[in-house]
ZATIMI-977563 format. One line per field, with one value per atom (N, C-alpha, C): x, y, z; atom name. Coordinates in Angstrom, 2 decimals, padded with zeros to 5 digits. Each point is the difference from the previous one (the first is absolute). Example, Ala and Ser with C-alpha at 12.3 -4.5 7.8 and 13.67 -1.06 7.14 Angstrom:
! ZATIMI-977563
xx (013.19 -000.89 000.90 -000.35 000.82 -000.77)
yy (-005.69 001.19 001.20 001.05 001.19 001.09)
zz (007.80 000.00 000.00 -000.72 000.06 000.73)
a (N CA C N CA C)
//
This chain:
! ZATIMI-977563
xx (030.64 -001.20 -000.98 -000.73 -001.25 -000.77 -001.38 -000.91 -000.57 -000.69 -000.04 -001.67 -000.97 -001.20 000.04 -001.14 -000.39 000.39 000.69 000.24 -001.08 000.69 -001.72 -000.43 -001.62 -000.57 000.80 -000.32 000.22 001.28 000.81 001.61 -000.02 -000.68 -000.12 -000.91 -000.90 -000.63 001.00 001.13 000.53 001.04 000.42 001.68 -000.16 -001.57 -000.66 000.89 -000.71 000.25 000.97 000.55 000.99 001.11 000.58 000.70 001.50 000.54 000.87 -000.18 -000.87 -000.62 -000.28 -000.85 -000.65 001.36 001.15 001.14 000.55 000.07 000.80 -000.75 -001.37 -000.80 -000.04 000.33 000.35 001.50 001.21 000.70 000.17 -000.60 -000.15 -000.48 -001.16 -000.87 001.27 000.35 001.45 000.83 000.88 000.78 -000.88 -001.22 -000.41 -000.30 000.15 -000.74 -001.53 -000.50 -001.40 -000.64 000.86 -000.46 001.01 -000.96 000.56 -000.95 -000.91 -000.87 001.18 -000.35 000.65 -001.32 001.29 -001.44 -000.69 -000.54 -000.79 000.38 000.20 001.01 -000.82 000.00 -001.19 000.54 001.33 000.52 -000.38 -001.10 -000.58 -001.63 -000.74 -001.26 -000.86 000.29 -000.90 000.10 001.70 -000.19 -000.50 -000.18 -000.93 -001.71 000.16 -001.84 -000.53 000.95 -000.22 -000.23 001.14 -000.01 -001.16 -001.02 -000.83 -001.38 000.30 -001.29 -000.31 001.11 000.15 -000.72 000.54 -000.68 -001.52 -000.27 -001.59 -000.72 000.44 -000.74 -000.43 000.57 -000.05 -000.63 000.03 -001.24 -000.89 -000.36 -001.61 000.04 000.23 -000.57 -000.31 000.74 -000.51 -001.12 -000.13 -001.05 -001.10 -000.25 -001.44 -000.21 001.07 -000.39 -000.50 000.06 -000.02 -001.76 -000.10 -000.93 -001.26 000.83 -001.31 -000.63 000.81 000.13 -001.32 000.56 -000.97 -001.59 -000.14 -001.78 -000.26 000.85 -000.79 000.12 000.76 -000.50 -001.08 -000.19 -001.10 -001.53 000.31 -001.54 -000.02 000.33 000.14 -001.21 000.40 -001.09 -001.80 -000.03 -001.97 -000.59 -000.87 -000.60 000.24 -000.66 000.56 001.67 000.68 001.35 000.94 -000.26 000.09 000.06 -001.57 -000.26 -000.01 001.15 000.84 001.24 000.47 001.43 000.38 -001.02 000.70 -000.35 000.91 000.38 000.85 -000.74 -000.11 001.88 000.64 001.33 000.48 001.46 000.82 000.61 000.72 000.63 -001.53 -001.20 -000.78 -000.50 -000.19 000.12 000.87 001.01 001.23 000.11 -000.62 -000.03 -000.56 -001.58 -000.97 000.52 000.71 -000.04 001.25 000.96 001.18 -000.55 -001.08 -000.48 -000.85 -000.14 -000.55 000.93 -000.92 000.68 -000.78 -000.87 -000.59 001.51 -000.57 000.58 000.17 -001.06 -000.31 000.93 000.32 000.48 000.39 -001.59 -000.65 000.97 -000.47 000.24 001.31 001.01 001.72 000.08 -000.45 000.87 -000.47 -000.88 -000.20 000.46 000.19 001.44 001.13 000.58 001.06 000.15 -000.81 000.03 -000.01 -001.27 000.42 001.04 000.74 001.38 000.67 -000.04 001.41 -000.42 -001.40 000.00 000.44 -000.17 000.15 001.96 000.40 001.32 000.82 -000.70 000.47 -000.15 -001.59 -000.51 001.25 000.04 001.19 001.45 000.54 001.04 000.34 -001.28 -000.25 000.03 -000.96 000.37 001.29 000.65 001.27 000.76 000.23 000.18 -000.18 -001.06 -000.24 000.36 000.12 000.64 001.61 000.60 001.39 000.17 -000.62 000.14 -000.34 -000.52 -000.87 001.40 000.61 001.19 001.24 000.39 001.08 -000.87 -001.08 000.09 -000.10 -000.29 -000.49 001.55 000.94 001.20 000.69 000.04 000.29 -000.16 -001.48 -001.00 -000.84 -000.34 -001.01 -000.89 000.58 -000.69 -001.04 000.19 -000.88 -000.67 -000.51 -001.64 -000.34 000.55 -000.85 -000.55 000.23 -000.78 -001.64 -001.05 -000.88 -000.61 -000.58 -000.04 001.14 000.84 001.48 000.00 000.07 000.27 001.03 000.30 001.33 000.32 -001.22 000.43 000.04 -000.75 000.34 001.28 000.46 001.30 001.17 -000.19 001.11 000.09 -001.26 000.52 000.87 -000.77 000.86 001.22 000.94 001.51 000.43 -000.74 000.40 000.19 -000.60 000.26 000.87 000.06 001.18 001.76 000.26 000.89 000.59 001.14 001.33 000.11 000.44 000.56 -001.27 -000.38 -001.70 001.48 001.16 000.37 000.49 -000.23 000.41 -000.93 -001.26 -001.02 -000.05 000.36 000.62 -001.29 -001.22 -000.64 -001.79 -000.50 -001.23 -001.07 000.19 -000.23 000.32 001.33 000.16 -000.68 -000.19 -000.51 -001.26 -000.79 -001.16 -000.43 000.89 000.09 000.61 000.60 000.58 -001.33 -000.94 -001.48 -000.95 000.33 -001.37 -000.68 -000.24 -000.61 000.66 000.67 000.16 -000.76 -000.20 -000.92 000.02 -000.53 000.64 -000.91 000.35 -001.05 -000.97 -001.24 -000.94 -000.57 000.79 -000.98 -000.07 -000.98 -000.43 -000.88 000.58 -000.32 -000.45 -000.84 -000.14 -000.20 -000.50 000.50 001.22 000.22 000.94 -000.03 000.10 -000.15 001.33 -000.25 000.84 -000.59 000.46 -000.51 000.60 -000.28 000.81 000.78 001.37 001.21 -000.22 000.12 000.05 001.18 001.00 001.54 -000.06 001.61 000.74 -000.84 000.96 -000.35 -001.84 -000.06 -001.52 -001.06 001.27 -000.28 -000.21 001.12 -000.08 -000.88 -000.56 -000.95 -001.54 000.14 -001.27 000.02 001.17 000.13 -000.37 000.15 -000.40 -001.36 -000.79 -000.83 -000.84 000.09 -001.07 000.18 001.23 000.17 -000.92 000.00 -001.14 -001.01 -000.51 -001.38 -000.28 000.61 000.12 -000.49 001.06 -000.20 -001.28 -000.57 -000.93 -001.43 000.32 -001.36 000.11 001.49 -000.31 000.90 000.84 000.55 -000.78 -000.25 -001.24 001.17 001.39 -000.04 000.18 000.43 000.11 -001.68 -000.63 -001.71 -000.05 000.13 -000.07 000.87 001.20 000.08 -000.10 -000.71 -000.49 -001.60 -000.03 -001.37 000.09 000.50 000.96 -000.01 001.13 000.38 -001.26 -001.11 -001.03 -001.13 000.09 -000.45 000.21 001.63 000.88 -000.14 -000.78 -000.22 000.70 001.10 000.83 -000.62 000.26 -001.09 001.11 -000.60 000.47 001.58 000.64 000.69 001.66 -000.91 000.83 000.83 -001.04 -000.15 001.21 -000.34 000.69 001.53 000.21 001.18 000.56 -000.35 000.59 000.22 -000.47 -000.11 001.16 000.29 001.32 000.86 000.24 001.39 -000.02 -000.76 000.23 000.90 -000.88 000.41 001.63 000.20 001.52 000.56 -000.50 001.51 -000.30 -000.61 -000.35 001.04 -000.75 000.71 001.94 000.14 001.50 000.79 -000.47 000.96 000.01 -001.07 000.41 000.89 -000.49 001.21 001.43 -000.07 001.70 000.68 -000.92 000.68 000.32 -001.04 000.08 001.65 000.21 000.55 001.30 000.05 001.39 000.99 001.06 000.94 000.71 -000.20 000.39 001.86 000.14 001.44 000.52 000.95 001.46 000.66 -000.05 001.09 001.38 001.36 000.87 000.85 000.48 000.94 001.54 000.00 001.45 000.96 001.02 001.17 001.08)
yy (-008.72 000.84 -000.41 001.07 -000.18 000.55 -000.68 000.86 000.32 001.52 000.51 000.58 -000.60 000.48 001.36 001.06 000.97 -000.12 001.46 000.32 000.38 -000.54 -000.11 001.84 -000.11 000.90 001.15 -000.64 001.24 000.38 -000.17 000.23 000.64 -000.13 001.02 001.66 -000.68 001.42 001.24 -000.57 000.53 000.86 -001.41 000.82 000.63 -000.01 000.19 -001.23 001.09 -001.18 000.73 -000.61 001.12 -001.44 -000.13 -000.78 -000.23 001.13 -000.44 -000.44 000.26 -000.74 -001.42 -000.49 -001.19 -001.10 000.69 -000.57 -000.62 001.26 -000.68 -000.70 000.02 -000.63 -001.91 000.23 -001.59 -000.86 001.37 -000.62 -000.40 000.70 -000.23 -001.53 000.02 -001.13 -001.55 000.41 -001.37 -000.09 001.09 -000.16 -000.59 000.12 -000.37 -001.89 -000.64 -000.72 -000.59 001.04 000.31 -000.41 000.37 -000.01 -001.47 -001.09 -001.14 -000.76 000.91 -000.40 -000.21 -000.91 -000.25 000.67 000.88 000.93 -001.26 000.38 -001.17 000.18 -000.31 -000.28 -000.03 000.51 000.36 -000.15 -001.32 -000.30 -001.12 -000.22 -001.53 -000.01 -001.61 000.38 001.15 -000.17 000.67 001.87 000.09 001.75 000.02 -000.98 000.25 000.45 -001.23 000.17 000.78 000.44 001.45 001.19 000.19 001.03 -000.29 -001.14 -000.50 000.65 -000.26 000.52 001.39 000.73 001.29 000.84 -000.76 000.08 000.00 -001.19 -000.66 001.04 000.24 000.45 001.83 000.29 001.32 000.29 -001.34 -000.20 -000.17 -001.21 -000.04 000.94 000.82 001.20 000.92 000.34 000.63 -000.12 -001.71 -000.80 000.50 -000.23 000.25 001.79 000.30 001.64 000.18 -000.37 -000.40 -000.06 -001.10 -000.89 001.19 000.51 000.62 001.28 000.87 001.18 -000.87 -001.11 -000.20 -000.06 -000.84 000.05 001.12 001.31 001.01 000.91 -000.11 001.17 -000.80 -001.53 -000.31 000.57 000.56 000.22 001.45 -000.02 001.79 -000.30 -001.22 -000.16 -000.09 000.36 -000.69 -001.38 -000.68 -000.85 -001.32 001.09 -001.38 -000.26 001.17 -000.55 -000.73 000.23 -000.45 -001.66 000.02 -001.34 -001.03 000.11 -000.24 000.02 000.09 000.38 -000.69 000.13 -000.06 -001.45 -000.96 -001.64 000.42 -001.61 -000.16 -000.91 -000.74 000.02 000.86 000.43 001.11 -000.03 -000.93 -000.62 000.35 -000.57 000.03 001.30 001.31 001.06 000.73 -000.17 000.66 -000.24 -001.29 000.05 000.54 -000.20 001.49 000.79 000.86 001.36 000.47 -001.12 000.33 -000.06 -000.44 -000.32 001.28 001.08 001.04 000.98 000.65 000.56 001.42 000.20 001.63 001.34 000.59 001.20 001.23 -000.71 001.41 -000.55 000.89 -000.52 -001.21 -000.05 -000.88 -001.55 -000.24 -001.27 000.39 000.70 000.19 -000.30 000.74 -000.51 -001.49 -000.32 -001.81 -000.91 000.21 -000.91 000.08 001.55 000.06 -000.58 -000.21 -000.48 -001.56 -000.69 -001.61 -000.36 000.71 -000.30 -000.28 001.49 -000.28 -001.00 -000.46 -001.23 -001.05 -000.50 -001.46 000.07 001.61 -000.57 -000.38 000.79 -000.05 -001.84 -000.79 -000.75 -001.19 000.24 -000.78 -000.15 000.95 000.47 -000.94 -000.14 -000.54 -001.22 -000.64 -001.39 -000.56 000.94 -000.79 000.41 000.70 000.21 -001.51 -000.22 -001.34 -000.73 -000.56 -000.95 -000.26 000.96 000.59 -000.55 000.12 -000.14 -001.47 -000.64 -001.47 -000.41 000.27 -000.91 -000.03 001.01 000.33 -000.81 -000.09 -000.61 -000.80 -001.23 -001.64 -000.24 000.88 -000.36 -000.17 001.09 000.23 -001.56 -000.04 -000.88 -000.51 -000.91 -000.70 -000.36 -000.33 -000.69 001.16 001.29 000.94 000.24 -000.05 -000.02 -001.19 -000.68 -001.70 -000.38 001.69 -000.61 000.74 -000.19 000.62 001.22 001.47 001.29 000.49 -000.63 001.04 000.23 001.11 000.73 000.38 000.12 000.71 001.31 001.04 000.99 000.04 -000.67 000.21 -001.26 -001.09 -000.35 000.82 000.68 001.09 001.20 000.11 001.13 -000.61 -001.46 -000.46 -000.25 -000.17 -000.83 002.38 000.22 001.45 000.90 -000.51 000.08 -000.48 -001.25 -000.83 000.31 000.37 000.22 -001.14 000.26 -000.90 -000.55 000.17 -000.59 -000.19 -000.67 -000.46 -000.56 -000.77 -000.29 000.84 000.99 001.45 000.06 -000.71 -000.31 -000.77 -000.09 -001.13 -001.43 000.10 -000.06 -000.36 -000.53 000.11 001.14 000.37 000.49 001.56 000.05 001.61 000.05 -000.63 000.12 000.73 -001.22 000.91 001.06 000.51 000.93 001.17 000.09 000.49 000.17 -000.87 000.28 000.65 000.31 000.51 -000.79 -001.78 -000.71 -000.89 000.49 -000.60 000.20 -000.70 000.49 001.26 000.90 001.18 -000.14 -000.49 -000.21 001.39 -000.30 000.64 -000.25 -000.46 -000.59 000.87 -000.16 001.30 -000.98 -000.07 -000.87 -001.45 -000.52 -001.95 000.10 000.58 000.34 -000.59 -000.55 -000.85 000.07 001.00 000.00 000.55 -000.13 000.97 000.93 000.96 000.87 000.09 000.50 000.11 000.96 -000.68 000.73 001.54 001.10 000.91 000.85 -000.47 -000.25 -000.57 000.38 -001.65 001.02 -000.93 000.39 -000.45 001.25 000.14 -000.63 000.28 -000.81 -001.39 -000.86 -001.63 -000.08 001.40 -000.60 -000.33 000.51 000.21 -001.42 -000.34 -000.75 -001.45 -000.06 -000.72 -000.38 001.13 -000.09 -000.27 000.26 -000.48 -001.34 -000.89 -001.28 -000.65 000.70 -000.88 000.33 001.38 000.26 -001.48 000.17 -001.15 -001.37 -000.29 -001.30 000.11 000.70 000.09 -000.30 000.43 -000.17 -001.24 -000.39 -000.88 -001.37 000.03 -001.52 -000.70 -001.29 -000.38 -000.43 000.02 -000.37 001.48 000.80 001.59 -000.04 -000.25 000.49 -001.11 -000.77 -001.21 000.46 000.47 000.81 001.06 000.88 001.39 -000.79 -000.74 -000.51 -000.10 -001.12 -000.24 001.31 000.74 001.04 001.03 -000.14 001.35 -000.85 -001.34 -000.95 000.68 -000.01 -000.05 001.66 000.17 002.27 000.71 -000.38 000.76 000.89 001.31 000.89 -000.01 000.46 -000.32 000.82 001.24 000.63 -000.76 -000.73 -000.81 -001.33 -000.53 -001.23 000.81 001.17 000.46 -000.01 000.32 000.63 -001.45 -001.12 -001.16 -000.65 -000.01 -000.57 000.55 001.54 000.53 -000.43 -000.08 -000.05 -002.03 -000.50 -001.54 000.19 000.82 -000.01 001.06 000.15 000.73 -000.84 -000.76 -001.47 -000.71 000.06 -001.22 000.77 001.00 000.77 000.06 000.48 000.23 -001.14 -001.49 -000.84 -000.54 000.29 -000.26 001.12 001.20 001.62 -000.05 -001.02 -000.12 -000.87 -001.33 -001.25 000.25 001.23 001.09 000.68 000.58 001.19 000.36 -001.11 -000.64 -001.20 000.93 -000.73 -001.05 -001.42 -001.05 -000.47 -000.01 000.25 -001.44 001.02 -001.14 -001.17 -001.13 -000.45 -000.13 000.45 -000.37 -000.71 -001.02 -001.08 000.49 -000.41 000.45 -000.70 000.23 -001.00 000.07)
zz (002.64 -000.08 001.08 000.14 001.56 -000.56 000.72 -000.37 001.38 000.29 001.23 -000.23 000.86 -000.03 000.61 -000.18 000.50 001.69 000.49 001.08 001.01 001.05 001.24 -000.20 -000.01 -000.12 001.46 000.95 001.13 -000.33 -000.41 -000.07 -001.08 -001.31 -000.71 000.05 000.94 000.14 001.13 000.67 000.58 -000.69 -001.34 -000.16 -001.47 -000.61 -001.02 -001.35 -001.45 -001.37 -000.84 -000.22 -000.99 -000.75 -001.11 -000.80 001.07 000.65 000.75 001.56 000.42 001.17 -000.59 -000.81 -000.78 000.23 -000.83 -000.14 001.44 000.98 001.01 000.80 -000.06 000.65 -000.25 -001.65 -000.98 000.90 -000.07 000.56 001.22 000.74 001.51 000.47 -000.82 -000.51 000.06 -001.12 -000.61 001.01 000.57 001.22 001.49 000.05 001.20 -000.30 -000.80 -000.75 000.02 000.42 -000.51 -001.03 -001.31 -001.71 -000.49 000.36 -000.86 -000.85 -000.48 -001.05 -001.04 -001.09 -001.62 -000.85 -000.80 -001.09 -000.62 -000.69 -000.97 -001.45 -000.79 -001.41 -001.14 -000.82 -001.38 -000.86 -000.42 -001.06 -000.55 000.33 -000.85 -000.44 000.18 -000.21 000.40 001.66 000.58 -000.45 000.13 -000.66 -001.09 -000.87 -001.17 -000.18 000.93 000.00 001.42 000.34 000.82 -001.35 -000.67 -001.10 -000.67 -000.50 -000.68 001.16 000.74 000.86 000.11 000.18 000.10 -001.44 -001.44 -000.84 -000.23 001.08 -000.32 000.52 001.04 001.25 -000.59 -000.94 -000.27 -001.34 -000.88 -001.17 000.42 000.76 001.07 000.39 000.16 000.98 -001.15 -001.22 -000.87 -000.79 -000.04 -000.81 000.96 001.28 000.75 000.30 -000.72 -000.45 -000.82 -001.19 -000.88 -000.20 000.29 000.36 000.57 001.30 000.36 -000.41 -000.99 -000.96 -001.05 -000.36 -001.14 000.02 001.58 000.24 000.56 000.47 000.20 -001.32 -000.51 -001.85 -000.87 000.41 -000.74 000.71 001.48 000.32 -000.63 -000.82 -000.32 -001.30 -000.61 -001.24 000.06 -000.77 000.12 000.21 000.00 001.08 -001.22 -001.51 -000.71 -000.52 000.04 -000.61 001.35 001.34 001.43 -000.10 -000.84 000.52 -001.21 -001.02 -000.78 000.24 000.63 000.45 001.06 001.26 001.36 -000.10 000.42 000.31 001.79 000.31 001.56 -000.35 -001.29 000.27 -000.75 001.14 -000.84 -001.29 -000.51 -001.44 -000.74 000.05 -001.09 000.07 001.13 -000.34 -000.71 000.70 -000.73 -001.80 -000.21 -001.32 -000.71 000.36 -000.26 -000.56 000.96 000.47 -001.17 -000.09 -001.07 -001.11 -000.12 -001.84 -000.39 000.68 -000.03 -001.21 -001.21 -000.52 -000.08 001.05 000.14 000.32 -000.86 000.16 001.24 000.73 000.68 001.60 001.30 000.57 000.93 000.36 000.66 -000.62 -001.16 -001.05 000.46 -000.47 000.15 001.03 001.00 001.42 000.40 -000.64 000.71 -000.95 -001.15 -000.95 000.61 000.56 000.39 001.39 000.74 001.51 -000.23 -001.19 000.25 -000.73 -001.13 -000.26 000.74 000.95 000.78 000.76 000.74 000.77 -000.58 -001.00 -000.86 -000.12 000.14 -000.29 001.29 001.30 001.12 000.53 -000.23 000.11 -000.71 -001.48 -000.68 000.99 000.29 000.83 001.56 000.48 001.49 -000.84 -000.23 -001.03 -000.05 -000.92 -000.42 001.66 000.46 001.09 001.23 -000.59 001.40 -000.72 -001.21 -000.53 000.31 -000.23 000.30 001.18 001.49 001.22 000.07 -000.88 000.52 -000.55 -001.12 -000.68 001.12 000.48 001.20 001.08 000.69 001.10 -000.54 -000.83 -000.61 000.21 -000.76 -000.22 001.42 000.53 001.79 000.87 000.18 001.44 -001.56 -000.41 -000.66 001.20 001.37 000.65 001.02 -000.06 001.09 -000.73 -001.41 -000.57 000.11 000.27 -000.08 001.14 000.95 001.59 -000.40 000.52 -000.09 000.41 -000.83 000.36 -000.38 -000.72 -000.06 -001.68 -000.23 -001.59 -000.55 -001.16 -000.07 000.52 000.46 000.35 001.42 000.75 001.47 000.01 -000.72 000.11 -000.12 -000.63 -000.55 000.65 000.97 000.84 001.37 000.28 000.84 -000.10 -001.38 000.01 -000.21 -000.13 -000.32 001.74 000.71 001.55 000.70 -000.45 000.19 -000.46 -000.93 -000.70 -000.47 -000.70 -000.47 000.88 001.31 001.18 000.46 001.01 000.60 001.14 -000.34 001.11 000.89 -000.31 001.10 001.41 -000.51 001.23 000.47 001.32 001.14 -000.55 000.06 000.19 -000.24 -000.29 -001.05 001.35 001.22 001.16 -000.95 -000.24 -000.04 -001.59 -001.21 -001.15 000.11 001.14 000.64 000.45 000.71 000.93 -001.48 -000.74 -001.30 -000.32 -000.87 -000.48 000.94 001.09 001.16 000.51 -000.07 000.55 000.75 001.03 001.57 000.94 001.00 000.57 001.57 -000.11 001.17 000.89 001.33 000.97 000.33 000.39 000.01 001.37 001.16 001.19 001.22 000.27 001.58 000.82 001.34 000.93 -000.08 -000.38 000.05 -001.59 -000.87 -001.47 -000.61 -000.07 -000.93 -001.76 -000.69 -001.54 -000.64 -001.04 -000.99 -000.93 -000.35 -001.10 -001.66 -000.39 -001.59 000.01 -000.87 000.24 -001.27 000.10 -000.90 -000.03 000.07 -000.50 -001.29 -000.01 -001.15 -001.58 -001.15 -001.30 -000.16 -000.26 -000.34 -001.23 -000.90 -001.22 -000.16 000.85 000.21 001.08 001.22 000.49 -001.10 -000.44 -001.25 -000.75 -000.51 -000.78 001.22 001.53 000.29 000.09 000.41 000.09 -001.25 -001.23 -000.92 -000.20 000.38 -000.18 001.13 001.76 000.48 -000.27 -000.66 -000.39 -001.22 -000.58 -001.35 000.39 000.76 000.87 000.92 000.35 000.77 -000.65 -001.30 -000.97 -000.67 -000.41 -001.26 000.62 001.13 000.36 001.36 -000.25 000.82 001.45 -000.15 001.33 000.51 -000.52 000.86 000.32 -000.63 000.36 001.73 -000.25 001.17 001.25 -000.57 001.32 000.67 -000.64 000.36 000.53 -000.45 000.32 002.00 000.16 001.01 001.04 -000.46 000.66 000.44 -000.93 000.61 000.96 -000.41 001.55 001.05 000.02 001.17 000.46 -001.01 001.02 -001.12 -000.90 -000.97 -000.79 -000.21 -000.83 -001.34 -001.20 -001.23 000.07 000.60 -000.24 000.92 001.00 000.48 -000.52 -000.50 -001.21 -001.07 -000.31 -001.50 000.78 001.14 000.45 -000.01 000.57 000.50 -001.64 -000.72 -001.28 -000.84 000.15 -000.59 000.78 001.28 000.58 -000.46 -000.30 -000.76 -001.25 -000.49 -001.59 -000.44 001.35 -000.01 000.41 000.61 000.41 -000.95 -000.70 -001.40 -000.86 -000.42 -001.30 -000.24 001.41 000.80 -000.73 000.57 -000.47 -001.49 -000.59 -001.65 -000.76 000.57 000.10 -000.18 001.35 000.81 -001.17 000.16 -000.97 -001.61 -000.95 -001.01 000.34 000.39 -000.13 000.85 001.10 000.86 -001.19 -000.25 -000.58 000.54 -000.88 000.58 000.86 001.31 000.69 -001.19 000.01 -000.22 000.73 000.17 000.92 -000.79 000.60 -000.37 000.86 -000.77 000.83 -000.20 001.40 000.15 -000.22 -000.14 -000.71 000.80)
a (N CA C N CA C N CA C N CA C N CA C N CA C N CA C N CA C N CA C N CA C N CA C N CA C N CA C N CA C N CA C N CA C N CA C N CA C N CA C N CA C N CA C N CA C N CA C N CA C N CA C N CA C N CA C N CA C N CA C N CA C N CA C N CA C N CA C N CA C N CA C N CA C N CA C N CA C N CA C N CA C N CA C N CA C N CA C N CA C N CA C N CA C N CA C N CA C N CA C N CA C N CA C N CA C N CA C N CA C N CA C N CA C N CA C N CA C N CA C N CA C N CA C N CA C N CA C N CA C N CA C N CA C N CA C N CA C N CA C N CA C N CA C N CA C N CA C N CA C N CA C N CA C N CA C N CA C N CA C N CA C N CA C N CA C N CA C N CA C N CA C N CA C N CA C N CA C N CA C N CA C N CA C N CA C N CA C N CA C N CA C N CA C N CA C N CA C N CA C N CA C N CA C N CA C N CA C N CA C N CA C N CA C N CA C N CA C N CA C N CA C N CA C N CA C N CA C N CA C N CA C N CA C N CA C N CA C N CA C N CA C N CA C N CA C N CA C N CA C N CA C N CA C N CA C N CA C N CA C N CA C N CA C N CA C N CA C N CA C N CA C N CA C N CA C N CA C N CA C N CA C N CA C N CA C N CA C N CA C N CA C N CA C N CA C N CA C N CA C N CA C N CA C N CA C N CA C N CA C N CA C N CA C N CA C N CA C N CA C N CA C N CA C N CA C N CA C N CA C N CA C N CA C N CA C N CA C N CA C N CA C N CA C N CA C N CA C N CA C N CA C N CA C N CA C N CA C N CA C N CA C N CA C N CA C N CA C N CA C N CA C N CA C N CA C N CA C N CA C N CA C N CA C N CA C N CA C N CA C N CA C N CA C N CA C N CA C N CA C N CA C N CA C N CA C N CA C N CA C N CA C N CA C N CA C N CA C N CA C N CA C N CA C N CA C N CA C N CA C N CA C N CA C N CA C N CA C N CA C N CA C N CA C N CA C N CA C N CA C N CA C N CA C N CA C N CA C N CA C N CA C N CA C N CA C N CA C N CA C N CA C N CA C N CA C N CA C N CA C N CA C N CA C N CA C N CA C N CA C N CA C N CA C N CA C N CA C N CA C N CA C N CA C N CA C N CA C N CA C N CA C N CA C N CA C N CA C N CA C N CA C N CA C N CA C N CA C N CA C N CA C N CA C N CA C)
//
């Protein structure tokens, strides 16, 4: 099996898109040996808490629907039942709002909206619990670095796959997440820019780990400190700080999830 990235744009706009073009374009691909990527494999942790995310990712999104349905049908009320009701946290609104036993619509539709939040809310819960038990079990050791959660861990071994040894590389892992660095230089200019490639999701997930680290670990603070001495503006700092935390992350990944070789002696 191969896996064959998207065909060069100009060559498709020539010979157009169609399922049997696609095809011979794949094989053309394999016979030229062009296509020697290894797919990536979703028969273990990581396809799990891929499937677990996919889940999450679509309750949170319902929950802050949810969520935001409820403070606009409460401005529908009067100034005093408003200001009985409306709470600055969501859980202690939502509770409010479910303990409502008015008849008229107003009351119905905002029982029925913080219900469904509290059940969506329950849901994500056990949900991250679920994901913290698979990665603890996975890497115990990539939450024990600092800024790292169970959910941006789990999107990372979920980027990674089963195989992680399919990537030459902790270089291409990077370059996989979007944070390599793509030169940016025009005449005595010497910089780099931020990569906006690569899985989008583990770029995310990198980035709230150096945002994290940036606020709450004193040597990441010490060296951003450092770096904006030296002229570094914060987006630069963020960029150099992920492509760290992808060669960090990479090898607790690899050492996780690379099955230990056999030696066999020969006889």
């Amino acid at each position: 099996m191969f896996e064959v990235n998207r065909s060069d744009r100009a060559a498709r706009r020539r010979r157009g898109k169609s399922d049997p073009v696609d095809a011979e374009n794949a094989a053309l691909a394999v016979l030229s040996g062009d296509a020697t990527a290894t797919p990536k494999t979703r028969t273990g942790p990581a396809g799990q808490l891929r499937a677990l995310l996919v889940a999450r990712r679509s309750a949170t999104k319902s929950r802050t629907q949810a969520e935001l349905q409820l403070r606009s049908v409460i401005l529908e009320l009067d100034d005093d039942q408003r200001a009985q009701l409306d709470r600055r946290r969501t859980d202690h609104l939502a509770a409010a709002c479910a303990a409502l036993t008015g008849a008229d619509g107003i009351s119905l539709a905002l029982a029925s909206l913080a219900r469904r939040w509290q059940f969506l809310d329950t849901e994500v819960r056990a949900n991250t619990a679920q994901v913290e038990a698979i990665v603890r079990q996975t890497t115990s050791r990539l939450m024990d670095q600092p800024g790292i959660g169970p959910i941006t861990a789990a999107q990372l071994l979920a980027t990674a796959g089963d195989n992680p040894d399919r990537l030459s590389s902790e270089a291409a892992f990077a370059a996989l997440c979007g944070v390599s660095p793509v030169e940016h230089s025009s005449g005595k200019t010497q910089r780099h820019r931020l990569n906006l490639g690569g899985d989008r999701a583990a770029n995310s997930a990198l980035w709230t780990i150096a945002n994290n680290r940036l606020m709450h670990d004193p040597r990441t603070r010490e060296y951003a400190a450092r770096r904006t001495a030296l002229g570094s503006s914060r987006k630069e700092i963020l960029r150099l700080l992920k492509r760290y935390i992808a060669r960090q992350v990479f090898t607790e990944i690899r050492r996780a999830l690379t099955p230990p070789k056999i030696n066999r002696i020969k006889t």
